[in-house]
C-alpha positions in Angstrom: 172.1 4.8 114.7 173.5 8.2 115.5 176.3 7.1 117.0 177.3 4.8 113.9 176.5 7.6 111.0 178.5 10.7 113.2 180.5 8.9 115.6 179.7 10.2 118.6 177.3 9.6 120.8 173.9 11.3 120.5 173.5 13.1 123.5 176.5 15.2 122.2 175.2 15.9 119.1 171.4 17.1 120.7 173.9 18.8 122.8 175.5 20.7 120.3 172.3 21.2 118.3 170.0 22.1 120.9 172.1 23.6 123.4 173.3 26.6 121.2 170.0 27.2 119.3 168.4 27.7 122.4 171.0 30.5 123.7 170.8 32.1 120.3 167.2 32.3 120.2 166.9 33.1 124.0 169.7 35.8 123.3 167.7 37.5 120.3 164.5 37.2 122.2 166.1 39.0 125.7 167.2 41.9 123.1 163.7 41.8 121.4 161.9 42.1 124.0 164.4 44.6 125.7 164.0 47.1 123.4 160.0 46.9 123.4 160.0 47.6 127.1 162.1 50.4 126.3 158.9 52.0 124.3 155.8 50.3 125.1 153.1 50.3 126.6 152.6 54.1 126.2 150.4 54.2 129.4 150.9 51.8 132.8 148.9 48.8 132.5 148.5 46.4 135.0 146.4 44.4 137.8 145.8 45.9 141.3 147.3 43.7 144.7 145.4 43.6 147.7 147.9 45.0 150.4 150.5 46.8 147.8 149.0 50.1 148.0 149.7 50.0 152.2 153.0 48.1 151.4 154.2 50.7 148.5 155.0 53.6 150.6 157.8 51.3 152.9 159.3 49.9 149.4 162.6 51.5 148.6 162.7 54.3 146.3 164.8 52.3 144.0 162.2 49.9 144.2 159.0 52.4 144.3 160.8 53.7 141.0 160.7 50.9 138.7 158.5 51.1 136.0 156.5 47.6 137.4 154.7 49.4 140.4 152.3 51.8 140.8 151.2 53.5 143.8 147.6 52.9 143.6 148.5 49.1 144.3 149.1 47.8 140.9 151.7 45.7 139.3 152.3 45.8 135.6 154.4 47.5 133.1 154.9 51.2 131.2 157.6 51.5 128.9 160.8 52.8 130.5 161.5 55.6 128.0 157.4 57.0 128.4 157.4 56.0 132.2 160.5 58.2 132.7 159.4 60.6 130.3 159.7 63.6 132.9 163.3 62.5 134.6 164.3 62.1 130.8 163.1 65.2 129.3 164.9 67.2 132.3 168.3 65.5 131.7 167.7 66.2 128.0 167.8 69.8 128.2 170.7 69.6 131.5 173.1 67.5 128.8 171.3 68.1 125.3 169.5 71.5 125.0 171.7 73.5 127.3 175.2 72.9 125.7 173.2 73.7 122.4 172.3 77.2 123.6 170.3 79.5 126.2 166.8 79.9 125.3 168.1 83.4 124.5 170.1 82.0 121.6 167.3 79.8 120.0 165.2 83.1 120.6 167.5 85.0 118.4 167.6 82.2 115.6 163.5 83.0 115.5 164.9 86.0 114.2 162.7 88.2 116.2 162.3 90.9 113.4 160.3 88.1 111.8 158.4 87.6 115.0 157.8 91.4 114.8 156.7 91.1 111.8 153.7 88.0 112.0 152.9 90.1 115.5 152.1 92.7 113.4 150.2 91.0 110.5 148.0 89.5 113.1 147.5 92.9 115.3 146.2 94.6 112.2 143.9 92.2 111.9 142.4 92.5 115.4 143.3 95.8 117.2 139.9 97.4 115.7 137.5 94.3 117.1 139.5 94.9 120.7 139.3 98.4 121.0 135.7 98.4 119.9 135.1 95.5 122.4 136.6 97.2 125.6 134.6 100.2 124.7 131.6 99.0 123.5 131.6 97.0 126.8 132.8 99.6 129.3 131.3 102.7 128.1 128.9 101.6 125.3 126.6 105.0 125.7 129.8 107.2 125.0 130.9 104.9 122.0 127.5 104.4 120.3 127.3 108.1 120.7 130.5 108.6 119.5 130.5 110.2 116.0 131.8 107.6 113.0 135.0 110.3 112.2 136.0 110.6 115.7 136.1 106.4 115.8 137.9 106.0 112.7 140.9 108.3 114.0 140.8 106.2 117.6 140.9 103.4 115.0 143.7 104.8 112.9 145.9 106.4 116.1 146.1 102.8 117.5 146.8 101.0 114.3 149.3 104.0 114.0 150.6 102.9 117.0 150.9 99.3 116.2 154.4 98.9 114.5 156.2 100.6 117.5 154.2 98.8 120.4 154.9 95.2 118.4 158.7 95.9 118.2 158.9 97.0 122.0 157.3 93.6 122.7 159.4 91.7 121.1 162.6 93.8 122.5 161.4 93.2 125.7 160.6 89.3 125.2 164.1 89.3 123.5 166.0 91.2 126.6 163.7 89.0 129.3 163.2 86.0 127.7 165.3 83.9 129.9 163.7 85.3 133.0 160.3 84.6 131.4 160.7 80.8 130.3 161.8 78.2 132.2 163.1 75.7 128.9 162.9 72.8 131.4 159.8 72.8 132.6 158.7 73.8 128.5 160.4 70.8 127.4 159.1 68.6 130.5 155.2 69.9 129.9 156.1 69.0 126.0 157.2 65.4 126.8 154.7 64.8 129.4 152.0 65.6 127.3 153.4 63.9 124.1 155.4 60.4 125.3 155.6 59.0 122.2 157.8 62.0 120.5 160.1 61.0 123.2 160.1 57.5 122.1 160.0 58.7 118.2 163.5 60.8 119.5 165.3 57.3 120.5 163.3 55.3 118.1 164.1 57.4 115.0 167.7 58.6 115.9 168.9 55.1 116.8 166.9 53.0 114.8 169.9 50.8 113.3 171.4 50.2 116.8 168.2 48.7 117.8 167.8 46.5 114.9 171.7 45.4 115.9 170.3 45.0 119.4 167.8 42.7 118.6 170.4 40.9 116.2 173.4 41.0 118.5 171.4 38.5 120.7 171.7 35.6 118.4 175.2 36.6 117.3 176.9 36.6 120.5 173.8 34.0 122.5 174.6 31.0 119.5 178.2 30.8 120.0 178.0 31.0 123.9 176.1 27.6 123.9 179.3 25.6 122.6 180.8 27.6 125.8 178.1 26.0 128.1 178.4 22.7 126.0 182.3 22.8 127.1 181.7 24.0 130.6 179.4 21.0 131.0 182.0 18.3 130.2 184.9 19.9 131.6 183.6 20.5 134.6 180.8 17.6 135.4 178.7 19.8 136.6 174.9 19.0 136.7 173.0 20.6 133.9 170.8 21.7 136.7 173.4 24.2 137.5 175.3 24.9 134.1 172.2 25.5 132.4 170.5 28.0 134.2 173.4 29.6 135.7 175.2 30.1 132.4 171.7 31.6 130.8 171.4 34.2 133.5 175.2 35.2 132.6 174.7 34.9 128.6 171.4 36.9 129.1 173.2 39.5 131.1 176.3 39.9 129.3 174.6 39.8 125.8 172.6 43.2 127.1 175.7 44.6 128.5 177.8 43.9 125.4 175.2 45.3 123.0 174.7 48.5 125.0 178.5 48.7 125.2 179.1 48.3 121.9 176.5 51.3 121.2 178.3 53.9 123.3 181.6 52.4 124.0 184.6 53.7 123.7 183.8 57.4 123.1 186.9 57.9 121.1 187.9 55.1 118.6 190.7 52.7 119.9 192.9 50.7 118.0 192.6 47.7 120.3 188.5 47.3 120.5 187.0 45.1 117.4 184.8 47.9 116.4 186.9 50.5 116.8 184.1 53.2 118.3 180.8 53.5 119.7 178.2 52.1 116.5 176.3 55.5 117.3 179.4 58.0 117.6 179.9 56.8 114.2 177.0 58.2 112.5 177.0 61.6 114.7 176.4 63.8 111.4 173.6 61.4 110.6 171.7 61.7 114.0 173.1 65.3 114.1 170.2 66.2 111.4 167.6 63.7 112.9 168.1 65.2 116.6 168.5 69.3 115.2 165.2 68.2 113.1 163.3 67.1 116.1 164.1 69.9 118.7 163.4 72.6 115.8 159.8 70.5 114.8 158.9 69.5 117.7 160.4 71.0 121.0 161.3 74.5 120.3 159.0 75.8 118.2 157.2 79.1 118.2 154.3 77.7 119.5 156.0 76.0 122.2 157.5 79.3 123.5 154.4 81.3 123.0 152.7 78.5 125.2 155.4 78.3 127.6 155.4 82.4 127.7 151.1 82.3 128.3 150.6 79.7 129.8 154.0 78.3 131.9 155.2 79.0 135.0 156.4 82.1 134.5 153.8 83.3 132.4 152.5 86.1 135.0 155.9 88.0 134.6 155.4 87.8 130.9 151.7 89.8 130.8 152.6 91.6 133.4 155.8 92.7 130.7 153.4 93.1 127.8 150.5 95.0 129.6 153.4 97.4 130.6 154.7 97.5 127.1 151.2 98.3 125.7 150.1 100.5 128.3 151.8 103.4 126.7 150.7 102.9 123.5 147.0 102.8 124.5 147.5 106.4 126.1 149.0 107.6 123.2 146.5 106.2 120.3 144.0 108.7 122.0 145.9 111.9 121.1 145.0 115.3 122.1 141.4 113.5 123.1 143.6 112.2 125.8 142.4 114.8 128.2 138.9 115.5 127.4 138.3 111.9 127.9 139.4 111.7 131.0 137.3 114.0 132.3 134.5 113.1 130.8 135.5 109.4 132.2 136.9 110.3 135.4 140.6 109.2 136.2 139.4 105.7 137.8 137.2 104.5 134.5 140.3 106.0 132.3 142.9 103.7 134.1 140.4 100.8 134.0 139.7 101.1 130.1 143.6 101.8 129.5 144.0 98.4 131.4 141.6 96.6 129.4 142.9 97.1 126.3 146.3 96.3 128.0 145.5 92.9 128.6 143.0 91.9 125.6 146.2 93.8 123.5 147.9 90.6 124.9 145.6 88.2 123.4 147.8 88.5 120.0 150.2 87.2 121.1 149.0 83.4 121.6 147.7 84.0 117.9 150.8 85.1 116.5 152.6 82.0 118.5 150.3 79.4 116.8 150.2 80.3 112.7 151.8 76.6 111.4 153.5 78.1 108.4 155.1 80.5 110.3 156.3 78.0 113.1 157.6 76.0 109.6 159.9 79.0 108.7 161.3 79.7 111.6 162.1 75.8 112.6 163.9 75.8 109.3 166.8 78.6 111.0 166.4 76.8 114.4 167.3 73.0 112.6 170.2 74.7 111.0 171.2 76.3 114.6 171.4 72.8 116.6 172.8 71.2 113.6 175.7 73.5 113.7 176.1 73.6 117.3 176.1 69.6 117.8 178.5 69.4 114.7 181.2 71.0 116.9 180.7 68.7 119.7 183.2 66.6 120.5 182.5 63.0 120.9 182.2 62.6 124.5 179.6 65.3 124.9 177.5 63.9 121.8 177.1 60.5 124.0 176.5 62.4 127.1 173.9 64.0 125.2 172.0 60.8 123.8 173.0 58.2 126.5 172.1 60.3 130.1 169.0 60.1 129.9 168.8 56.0 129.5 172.2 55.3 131.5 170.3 54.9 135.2 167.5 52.8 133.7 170.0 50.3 131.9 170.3 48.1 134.5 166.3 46.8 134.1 167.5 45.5 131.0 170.7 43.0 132.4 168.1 42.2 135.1 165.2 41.1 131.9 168.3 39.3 129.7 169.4 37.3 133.1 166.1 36.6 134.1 165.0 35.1 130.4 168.1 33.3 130.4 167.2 31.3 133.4 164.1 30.0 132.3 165.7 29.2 129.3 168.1 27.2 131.2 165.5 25.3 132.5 163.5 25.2 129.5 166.2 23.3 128.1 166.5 21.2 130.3 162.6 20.2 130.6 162.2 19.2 126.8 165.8 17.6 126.5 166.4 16.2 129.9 169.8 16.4 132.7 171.6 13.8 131.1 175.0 14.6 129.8 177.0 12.2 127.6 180.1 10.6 129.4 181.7 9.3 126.3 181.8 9.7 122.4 
């Protein structure tokens, strides 16, 4: 009946109906769920394998790598973007953060007046409670004893002191702060602790070249199955080879082409149907997403102020701001100076002075934290990275934004070839091997 309505036999026309609709559908799939296992699962889940964890140490590190094993003896999957979330956040600040800036320049855009300045707010509000701690603790007979006059002026020579010691710790933070934080391991820690702002970063920034992703599948899968319908007949090969073989290459090439066709070519040429890169095109668009991001979310005041107490590095920086304070502690006490350290003895007079060093440096970490201040000073730091990516040049914006991804791209050809073969067979299951030798 077919054959008498369309004039040609039927197995051509299930051919031509069934043949493309699978690659299309196979092709959006692969790209579907290529850019899921970009993001998702957060975490590694999986199932363990009896001998894996005594096998996994002889596996090559390629393999050892890949976001399907675990060490434990588990196979499974993590997202690629979370499972590489330390590799990526180190190339991020290698080709993102560091042609931005030093850590000394965004340090500057804080305006460190203004970091003076909240220093200070919050000092006031606190130096009494610490110096009446470390005394209270350390020599609580001479302080209770102490008339109320002679505390007041202790109280008022330190606040005195205040504005000078706050602006000599920020000097110093400003003149050391590049000794003192280590932005990789800040931004690292930051990632590590927070994958999903590292998947918000590629999620949010390239948001329409995903959605093309996942569209490009059909587009380019749909039109390839009237390639494999050709191949078949021209050929006479077996469906048993043409089928599976030409969905491993369709699923490949589709992610391959997609990807491309994100990054690729840097600068536009006249030749290429799209002209440029889908993402180079909307640079000043992701240039406000991306300077939004680092200034919200990576270097913020807080971020520094954690990295400062807490990092790596942080022993140089309280070692810096005991030294910075030690001074001022000497000279909130005045012409008392003296009599007290008789009356305490030169080794209880160092210890007290040191004391109020180092609770002094419990500000800071205070200071660091206050949101609305970490909201105003993001504002100057968005408007820094916004005009420093601006005057990048094409080829160090993709550097920037594809690094990071680049070594991992591979998984996903390997995912779109691998989907394509069972959809070869697939086909071939529901529809059969037989190919039509006439019209």
């Amino acid at each position: 009946m077919l054959e008498s309505v369309f004039g040609v036999h039927p197995t051509y026309l299930i051919e031509l109906t069934t043949i493309p609709l699978f690659t299309g559908i196979i092709g959006y799939i692969t790209n579907w769920t290529g850019v899921l296992m970009l993001f998702k699962p957060l975490g590694f889940h999986g199932f363990r394998v009896p001998g894996l964890k005594t096998l996994f140490p002889y596996l090559p590190k390629r393999i050892q790598v890949l976001p399907l094993f675990r060490y434990d003896g588990q196979i499974g999957w993590q997202g690629i973007v979370p499972s590489r979330a330390d590799k990526m956040a180190s190339l991020a600040v290698d080709k993102g953060l560091a042609k931005l800036g030093s850590v000394g320049d965004f340090y500057q855009e804080l305006e460190p007046e203004s970091i003076a300045a909240e220093f200070l707010e919050v000092a006031e509000t606190q130096i009494d409670g610490i110096v009446d701690e470390i005394l209270s603790r350390d020599q609580p007979q001479l302080w209770r004893n102490m008339p109320g006059p002679v505390k007041d002026a202790v109280y008022s020579r330190v606040r005195a002191q205040l504005p000078e010691m706050v602006q000599n710790i920020t000097g110093e933070l400003g003149r050391n702060i590049d000794q003192l934080v280590d932005v990789k391991l800040m931004v690292i820690r930051y990632f590590h602790a927070h994958p999903q702002r590292l998947n918000d970063l590629f999620q949010v920034l390239g948001s329409k070249e995903l959605r093309f992703m996942q569209n490009f599948g059909f587009y380019f899968g749909f039109p390839m199955g009237f390639v494999l319908v050709g191949v078949l007949h021209l050929t006479g090969w077996s469906p048993w080879v043409v089928l599976p073989i030409g969905g491993i290459v369709i699923g490949w090439v589709v992610n391959w082409v997609g990807i491309t066709m994100i990054f690729e070519p840097v600068f536009p040429r006249w030749y290429v149907p799209w002209r440029q890169g889908l993402l180079i095109k909307r640079q000043p668009e992701i240039t406000e997403g991306y300077a939004d991001m680092v200034a919200n979310e990576v270097v913020t005041i807080n971020n520094l102020g954690n990295e400062l107490m807490t990092g790596a590095r942080s022993d140089r920086t309280r070692q810096m701001l005991e030294d910075t304070v030690r001074p001022a502690a000497d000279r909130a006490l005045g012409p008392a100076k003296t009599m007290v350290r008789v009356a305490l003895g030169d080794k209880e007079y160092r210890r007290i002075q040191e004391a109020l060093a180092v609770e002094a440096t419990a500000i800071a970490p205070v200071a660091f934290s206050d949101e609305e201040f970490n909201r105003r000073q993001g504002h100057r730091v968005k408007e820094f990275v916004a005009k420093q990516m601006s005057a990048m040049g094409p080829d160090d914006f993709v550097e920037m934004l594809r690094t990071a991804i680049k070594q991992d791209e591979w998984l996903l050809f390997v995912h779109g070839g691998v989907l394509g073969l069972f959809a070869g067979y697939a086909h071939i299951l529901i529809f059969g091997a037989s190919v039509a030798t006439s019209w």
